[in-house]
C-alpha angles and dihedrals in degrees: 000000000000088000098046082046090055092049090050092060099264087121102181102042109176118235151157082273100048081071099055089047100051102027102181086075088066086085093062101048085051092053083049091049098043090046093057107031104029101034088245117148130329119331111248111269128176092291102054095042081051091061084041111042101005093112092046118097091192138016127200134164131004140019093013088057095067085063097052093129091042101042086048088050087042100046102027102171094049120115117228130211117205113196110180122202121194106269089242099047085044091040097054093041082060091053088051097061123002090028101041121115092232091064102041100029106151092242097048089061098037087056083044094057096050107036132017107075097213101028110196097254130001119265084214099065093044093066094038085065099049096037105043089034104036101022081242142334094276087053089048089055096046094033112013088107088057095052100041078058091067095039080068106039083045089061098046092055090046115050122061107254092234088067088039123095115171097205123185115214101252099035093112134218110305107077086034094055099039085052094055089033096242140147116264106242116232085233123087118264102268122252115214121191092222096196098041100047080051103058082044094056092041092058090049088058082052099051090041088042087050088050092055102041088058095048080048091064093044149231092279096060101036106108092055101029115031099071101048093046089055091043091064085043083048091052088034088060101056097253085277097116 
């Protein structure tokens, strides 16, 4: 959806990835996240999604889809798309990528930690949304469908059905751009292998992590230590760079 988004027009969608990509913003979501799950500061209000999201034209996915009630108090007049996959087809795409071993081997975030001075994604973060959405990653693997099945039913109580539109991936453009009262592009909707384009990306964090944990150690020490230093990134990462 976020690619079909950008092609509409809604340039800076935000999305699981937009976090990855920009990973400063990782402090906030866990302030969001704390504020709402653990009890832990002020609950988000207008003012702080603005600082957030303000410069976004569009949200999808997580995190943003943990704050459903407070983005649509926040944001009255957005429209939201709802686009519902089965529980088993959403659950196993999870355990493809945020859930995968190759992204939250033990190793990998504890090289992370201690290393690299701008990790991909916070470690932090990780562990608030499966903890605050899915009461932990175990419980996400033995109950995540069940829950996914709520996000949804919680949307579709929430949201007027004029601003509402349930929209299947495939369907094309024509339901999606009346909805948003756009024009229909003369391309094909385009088609993203999710999980795929994820594991690409994530290689790409590795390759650019292993760059900056060598500059960390410095020039001087380059020649001894540096690689030593990137042949334990290269084993932390799982041999994938």
């Amino acid at each position: 959806m976020r690619a079909a988004l950008k092609q509409l027009g809604y340039v800076d969608t935000h999305h699981m990835m937009s976090v990855f990509e920009n990973p400063l913003e990782s402090q906030f979501w866990v302030e969001a996240y704390d504020a709402k799950y653990f009890g832990k500061g002020k609950p988000f209000g207008r003012e702080k999604w603005d600082q957030l999201l303000g410069h976004c034209q569009a949200v999808c996915d997580l995190p943003s889809a943990a704050f459903v009630p407070e983005l649509v108090a926040a944001y009255p007049n957005a429209k939201v798309i709802l686009t519902p996959r089965s529980p088993d087809s959403w659950h196993k795409s999870c355990m493809d990528t945020i859930v995968s071993p190759r992204l939250n081997s033990s190793r990998l975030t504890t090289l992370l930690r201690s290393l690299d001075p701008s990790p991909p994604l916070d470690p932090r973060l990780m562990q608030r949304m499966f903890d605050g959405v899915f009461g932990g990653r175990d419980r996400f693997i033995t109950h995540g469908k069940q829950t996914y099945q709520k996000m949804l039913d919680e949307v579709r109580d929430l949201v007027p059905q004029e601003r509402l539109l349930e929209y299947q991936m495939g369907e094309g453009w024509g339901r999606l751009c009346e909805f948003l009262g756009e024009d229909v592009p003369d391309t094909c909707f385009p088609r993203v292998n999710e999980t795929g384009d994820f594991h690409e990306r994530i290689k790409v964090m590795k390759r650019l992590a292993m760059g900056r944990i060598a500059k960390r150690v410095g020039w001087w020490v380059g020649v001894v230590v540096a690689p030593v230093v990137v042949g334990v990134a290269w084993w932390a990462y799982g041999g994938e760079l």
